[in-house]
GULOGU-184761 format. One record per residue: residue number from 1; x, y, z of N, C-alpha, C in turn. Coordinates in nm, 3 decimals, padded with zeros to 5 digits. Example, Ala and Ser with C-alpha at 12.3 -4.5 7.8 and 13.67 -1.06 7.14 Angstrom:
<rs>
     k       n_x       n_y       n_z      ca_x      ca_y      ca_z       c_x       c_y       c_z
     1    01.319   -00.569    00.780    01.230   -00.450    00.780    01.320   -00.330    00.780
     2    01.285   -00.225    00.708    01.367   -00.106    00.714    01.290    00.003    00.787
</rs>
This chain:
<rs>
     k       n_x       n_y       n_z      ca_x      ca_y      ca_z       c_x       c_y       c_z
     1    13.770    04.396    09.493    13.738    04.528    09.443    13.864    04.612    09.425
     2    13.964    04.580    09.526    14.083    04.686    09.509    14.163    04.705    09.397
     3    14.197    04.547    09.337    14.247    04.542    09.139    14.140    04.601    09.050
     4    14.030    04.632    09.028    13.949    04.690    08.953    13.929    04.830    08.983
     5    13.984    04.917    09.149    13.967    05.001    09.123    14.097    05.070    09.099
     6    14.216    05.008    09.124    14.337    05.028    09.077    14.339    05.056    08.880
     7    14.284    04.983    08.854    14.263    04.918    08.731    14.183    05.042    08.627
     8    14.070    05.084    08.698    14.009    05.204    08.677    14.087    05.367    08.709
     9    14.171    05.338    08.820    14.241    05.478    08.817    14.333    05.492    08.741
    10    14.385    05.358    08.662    14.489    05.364    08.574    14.416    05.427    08.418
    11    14.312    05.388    08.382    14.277    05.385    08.280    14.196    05.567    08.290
    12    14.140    05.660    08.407    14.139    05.778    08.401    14.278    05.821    08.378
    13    14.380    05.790    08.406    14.510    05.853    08.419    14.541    05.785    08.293
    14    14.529    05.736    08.161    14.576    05.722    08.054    14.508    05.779    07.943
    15    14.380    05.857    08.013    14.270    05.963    07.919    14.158    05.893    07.908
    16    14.111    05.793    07.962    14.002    05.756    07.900    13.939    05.748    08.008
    17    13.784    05.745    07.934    13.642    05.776    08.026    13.607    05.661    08.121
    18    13.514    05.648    08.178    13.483    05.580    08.324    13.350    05.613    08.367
    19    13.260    05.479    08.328    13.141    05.543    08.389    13.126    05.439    08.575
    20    13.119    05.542    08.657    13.150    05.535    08.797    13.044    05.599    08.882
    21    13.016    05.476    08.997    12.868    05.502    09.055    12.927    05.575    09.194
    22    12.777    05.687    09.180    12.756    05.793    09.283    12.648    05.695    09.359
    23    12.689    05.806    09.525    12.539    05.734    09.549    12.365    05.820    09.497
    24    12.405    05.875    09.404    12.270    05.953    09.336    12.225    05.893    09.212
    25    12.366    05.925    09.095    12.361    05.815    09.019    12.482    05.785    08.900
    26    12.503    05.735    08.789    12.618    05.685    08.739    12.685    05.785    08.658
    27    12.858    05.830    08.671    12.863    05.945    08.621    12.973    05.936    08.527
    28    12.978    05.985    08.439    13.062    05.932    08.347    13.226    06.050    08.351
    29    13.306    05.954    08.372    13.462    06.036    08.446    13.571    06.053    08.371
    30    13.647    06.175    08.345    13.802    06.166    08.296    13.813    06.236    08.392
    31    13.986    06.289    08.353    14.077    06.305    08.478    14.068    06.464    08.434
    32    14.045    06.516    08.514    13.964    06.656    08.531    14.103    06.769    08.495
    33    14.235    06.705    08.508    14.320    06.784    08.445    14.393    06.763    08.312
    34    14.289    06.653    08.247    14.346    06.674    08.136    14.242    06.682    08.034
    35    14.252    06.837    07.967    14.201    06.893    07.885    14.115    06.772    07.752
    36    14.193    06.702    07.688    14.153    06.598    07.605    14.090    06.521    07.640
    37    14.122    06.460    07.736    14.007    06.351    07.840    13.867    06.436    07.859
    38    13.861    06.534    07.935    13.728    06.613    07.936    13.625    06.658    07.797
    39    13.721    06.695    07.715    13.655    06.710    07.582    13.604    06.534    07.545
    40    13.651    06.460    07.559    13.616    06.319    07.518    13.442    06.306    07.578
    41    13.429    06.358    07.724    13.283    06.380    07.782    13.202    06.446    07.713
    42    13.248    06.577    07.670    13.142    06.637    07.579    13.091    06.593    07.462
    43    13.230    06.528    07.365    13.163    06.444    07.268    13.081    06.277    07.283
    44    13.104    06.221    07.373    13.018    06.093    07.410    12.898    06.142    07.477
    45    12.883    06.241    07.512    12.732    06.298    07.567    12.686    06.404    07.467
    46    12.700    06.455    07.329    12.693    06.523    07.271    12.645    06.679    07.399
    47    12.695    06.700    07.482    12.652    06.775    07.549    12.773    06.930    07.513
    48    12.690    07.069    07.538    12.712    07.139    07.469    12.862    07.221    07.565
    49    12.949    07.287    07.482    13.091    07.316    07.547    13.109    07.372    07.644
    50    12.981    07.489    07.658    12.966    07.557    07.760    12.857    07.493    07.866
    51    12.861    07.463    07.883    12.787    07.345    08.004    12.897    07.302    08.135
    52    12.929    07.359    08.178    13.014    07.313    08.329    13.017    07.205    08.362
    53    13.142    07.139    08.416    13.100    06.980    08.463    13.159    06.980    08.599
    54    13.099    06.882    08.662    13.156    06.878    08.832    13.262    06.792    08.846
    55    13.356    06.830    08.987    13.457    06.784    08.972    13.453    06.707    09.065
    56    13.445    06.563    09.086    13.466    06.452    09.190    13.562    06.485    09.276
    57    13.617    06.488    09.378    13.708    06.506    09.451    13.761    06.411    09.585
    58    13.822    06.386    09.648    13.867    06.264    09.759    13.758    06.352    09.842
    59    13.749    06.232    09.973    13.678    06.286    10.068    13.787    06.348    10.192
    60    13.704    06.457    10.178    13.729    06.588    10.260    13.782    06.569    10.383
    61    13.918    06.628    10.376    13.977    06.588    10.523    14.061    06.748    10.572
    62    14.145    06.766    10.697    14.092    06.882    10.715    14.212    06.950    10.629
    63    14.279    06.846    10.590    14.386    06.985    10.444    14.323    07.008    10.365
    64    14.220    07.008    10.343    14.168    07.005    10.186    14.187    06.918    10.087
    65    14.308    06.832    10.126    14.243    06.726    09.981    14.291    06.818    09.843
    66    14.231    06.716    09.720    14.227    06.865    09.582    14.125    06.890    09.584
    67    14.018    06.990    09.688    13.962    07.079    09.674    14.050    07.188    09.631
    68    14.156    07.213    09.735    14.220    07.361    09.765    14.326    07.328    09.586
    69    14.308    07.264    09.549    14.388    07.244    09.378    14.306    07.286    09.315
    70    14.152    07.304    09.292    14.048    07.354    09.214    14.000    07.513    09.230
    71    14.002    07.560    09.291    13.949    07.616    09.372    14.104    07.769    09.412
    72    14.018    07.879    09.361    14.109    07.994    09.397    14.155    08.049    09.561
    73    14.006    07.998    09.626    13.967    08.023    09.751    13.851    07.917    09.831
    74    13.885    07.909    09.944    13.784    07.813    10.001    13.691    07.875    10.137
    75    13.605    07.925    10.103    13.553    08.028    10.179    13.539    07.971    10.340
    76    13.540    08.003    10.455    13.527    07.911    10.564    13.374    07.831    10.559
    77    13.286    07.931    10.563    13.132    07.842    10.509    13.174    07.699    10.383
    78    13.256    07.734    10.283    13.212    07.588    10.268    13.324    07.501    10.320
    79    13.388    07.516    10.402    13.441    07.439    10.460    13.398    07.367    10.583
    80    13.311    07.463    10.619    13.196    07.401    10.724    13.108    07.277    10.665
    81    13.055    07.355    10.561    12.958    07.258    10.497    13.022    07.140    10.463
    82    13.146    07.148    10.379    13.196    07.029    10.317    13.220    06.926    10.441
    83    13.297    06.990    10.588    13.299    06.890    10.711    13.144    06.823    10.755
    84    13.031    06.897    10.771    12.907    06.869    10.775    12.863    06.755    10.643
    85    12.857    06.778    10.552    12.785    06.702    10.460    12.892    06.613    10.326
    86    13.002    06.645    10.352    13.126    06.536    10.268    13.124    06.410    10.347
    87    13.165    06.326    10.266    13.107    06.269    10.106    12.891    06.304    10.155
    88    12.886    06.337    10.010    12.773    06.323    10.020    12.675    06.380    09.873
    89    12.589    06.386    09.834    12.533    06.485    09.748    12.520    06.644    09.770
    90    12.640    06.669    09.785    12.631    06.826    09.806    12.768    06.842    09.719
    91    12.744    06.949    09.558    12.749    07.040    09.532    12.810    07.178    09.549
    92    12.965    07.210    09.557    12.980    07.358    09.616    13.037    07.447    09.482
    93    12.991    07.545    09.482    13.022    07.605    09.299    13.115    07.748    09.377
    94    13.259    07.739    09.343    13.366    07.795    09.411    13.424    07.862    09.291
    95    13.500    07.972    09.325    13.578    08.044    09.253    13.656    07.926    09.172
    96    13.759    07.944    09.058    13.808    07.803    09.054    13.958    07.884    09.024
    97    14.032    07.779    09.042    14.168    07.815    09.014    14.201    07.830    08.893
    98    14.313    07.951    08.876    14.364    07.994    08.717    14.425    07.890    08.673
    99    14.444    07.787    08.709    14.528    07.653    08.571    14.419    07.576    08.566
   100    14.279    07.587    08.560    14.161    07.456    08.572    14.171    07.487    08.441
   101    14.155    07.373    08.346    14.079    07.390    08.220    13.983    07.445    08.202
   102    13.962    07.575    08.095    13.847    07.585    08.045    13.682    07.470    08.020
   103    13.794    07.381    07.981    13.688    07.267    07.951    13.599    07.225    08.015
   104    13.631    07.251    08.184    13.584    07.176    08.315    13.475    07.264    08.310
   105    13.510    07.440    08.334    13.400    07.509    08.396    13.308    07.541    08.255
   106    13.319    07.507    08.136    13.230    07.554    08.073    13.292    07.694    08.013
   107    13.435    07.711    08.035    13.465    07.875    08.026    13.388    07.976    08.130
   108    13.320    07.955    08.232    13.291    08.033    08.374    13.418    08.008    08.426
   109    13.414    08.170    08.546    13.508    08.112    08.677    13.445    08.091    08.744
   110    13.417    07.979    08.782    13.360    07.942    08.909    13.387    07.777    08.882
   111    13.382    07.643    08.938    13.385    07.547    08.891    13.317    07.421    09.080
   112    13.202    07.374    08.997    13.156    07.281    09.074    13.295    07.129    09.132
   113    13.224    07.144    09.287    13.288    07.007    09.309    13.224    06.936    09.418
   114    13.277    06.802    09.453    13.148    06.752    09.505    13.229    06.644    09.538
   115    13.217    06.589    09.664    13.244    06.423    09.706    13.175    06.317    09.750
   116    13.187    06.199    09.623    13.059    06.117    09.644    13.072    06.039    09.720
   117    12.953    05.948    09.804    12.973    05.880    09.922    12.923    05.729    09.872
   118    12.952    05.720    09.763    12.961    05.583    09.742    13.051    05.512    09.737
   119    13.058    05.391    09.810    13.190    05.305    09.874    13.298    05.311    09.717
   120    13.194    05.300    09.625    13.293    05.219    09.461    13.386    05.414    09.440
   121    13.291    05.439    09.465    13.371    05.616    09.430    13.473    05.668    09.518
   122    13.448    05.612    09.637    13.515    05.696    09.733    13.676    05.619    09.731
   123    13.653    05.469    09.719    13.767    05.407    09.666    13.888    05.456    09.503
   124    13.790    05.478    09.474    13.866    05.529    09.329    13.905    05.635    09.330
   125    13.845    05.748    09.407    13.886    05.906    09.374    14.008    05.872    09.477
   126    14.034    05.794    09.608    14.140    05.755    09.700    14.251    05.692    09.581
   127    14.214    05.605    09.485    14.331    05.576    09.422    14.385    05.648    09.291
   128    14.290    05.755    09.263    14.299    05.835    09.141    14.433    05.926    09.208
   129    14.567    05.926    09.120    14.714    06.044    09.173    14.668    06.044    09.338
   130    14.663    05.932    09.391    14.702    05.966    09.520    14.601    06.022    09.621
   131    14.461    06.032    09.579    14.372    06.101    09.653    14.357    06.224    09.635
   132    14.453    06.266    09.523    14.475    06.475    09.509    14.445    06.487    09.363
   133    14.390    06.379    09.270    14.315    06.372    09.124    14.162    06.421    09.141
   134    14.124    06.508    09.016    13.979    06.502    09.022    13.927    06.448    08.920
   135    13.812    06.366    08.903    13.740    06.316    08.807    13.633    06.421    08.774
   136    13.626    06.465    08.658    13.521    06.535    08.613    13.431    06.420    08.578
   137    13.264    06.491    08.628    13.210    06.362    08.614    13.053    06.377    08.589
   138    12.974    06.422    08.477    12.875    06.476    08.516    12.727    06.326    08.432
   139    12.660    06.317    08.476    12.578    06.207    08.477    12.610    06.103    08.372
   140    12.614    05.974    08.330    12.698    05.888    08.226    12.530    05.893    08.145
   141    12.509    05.974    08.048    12.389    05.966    07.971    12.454    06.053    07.849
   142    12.374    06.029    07.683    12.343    06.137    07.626    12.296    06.256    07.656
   143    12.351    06.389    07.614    12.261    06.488    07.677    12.122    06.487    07.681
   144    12.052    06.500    07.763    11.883    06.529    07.742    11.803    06.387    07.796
   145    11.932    06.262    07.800    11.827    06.147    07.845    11.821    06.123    07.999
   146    11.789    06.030    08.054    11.729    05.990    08.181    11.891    05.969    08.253
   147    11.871    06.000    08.341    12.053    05.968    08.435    12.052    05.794    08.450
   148    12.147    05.740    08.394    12.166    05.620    08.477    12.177    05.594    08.640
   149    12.113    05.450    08.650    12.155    05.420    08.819    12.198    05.280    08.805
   150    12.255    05.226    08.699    12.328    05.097    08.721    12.447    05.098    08.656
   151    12.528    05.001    08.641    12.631    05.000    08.550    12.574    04.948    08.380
   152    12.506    04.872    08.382    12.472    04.824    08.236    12.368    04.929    08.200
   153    12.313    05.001    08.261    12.271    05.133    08.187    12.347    05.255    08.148
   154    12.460    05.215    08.205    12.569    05.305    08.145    12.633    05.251    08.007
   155    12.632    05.093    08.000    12.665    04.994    07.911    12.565    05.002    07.792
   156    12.444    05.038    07.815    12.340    05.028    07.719    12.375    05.168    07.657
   157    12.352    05.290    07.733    12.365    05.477    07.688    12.489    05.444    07.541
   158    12.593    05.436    07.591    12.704    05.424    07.512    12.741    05.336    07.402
   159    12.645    05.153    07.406    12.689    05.076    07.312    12.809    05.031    07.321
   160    12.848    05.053    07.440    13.003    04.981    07.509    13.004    04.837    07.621
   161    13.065    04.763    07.590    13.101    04.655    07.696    13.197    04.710    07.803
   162    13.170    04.649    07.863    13.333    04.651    07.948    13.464    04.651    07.924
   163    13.451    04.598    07.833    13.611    04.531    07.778    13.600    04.621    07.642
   164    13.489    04.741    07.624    13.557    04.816    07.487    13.681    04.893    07.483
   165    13.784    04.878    07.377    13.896    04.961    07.368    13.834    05.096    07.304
   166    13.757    05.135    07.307    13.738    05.300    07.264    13.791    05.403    07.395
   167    13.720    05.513    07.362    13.769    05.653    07.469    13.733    05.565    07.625
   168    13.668    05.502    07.609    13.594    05.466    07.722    13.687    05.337    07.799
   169    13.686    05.356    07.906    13.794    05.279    08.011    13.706    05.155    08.039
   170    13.549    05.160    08.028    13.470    05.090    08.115    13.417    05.099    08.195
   171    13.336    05.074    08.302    13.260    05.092    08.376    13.291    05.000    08.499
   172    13.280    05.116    08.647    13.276    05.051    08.706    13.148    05.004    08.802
   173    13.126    04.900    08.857    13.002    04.845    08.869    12.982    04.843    09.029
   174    12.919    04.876    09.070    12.882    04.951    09.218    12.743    04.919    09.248
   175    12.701    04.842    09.200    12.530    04.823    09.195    12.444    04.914    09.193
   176    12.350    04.935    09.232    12.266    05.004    09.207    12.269    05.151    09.288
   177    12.252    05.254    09.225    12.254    05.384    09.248    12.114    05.418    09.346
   178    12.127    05.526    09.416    11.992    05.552    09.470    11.910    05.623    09.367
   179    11.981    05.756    09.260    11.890    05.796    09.157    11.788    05.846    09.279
   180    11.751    05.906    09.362    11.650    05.926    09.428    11.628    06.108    09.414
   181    11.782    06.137    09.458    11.787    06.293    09.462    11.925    06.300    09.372
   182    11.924    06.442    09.302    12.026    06.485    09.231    12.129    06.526    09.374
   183    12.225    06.570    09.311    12.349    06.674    09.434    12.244    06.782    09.426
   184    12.271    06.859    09.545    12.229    06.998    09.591    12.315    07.057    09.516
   185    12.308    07.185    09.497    12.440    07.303    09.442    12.401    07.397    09.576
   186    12.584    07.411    09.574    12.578    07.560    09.663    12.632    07.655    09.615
   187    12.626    07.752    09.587    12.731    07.844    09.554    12.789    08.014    09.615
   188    12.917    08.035    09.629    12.994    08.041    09.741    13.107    08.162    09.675
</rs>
């Protein structure tokens, strides 16, 4: 697993997309600081500009990680929460920092982030710049359809293989998603 997820943090860090399993469900990823990569999400999901996307982040340790890179302020409550419930499906919608792309929050200040607790994710956001990269990452579907929970339903949404050279890096394959519950949102 460790060459494929090496393999995958190379290919967010050269602009291209990544559909990458949560334990909720499959989410489709660029590298959350670069403006072109994120716009690449909006157009493969025809999803609309102002629509906010969440920002994957390493799991939460007590420097902050790149939370405190997103983020203007980190209120002590969610720092509680994030020690309580990181990695996990929780959601915290935070002031966001003045150099985030527009692109990320939708043009809001505020900008979602979230650390997933799936082994394939938690590995990758660890090898994405070092553990201090964020993957913007918001469900790997067309806008409006059903969320994926596998990898070849991320393969089917898109009309991509693995091995396509388009925007798309590929998919990484984590088996099956729980898809049971969305993330919670908090906001803070």
């Amino acid at each position: 697993m460790e060459g494929a997820v090496q393999q995958a943090a190379q290919q967010l860090a050269a602009g291209r997309l990544l559909g990458l399993p949560t334990e909720t469900v499959y989410g489709l990823g660029a590298d959350a600081s670069n403006p072109v990569a994120v716009g690449k999400i909006f157009t493969a999901k025809g999803r609309p500009a102002d629509h906010p996307l969440i920002v994957h982040v390493a799991a939460f340790d007590g420097g902050m990680g790149g939370v405190a890179h997103y983020c203007a302020r980190v209120p002590a409550f969610a720092q509680q929460l994030m020690s309580a419930f990181w990695p996990g499906p929780l959601t915290m919608i935070l002031k966001r920092a003045a150099h985030i792309p527009d692109a990320v929050s939708g043009g809001q200040d505020t900008v979602g982030l979230r650390c997933p607790a799936h082994p394939v994710a938690i590995a990758l956001l660890q090898a994405f710049k070092g553990g201090q990269g964020g993957i913007a990452a918001p469900s790997a579907n067309k806008f409006g359809n059903v969320s994926p929970t596998t990898a070849q339903h991320v393969r089917d949404e898109f009309g991509l293989d693995a091995h396509d050279e388009g925007p798309m890096g590929g998919t990484t394959d984590g088996e099956s998603c729980d898809g049971a519950l969305l993330s919670v949102v908090l906001e803070g």
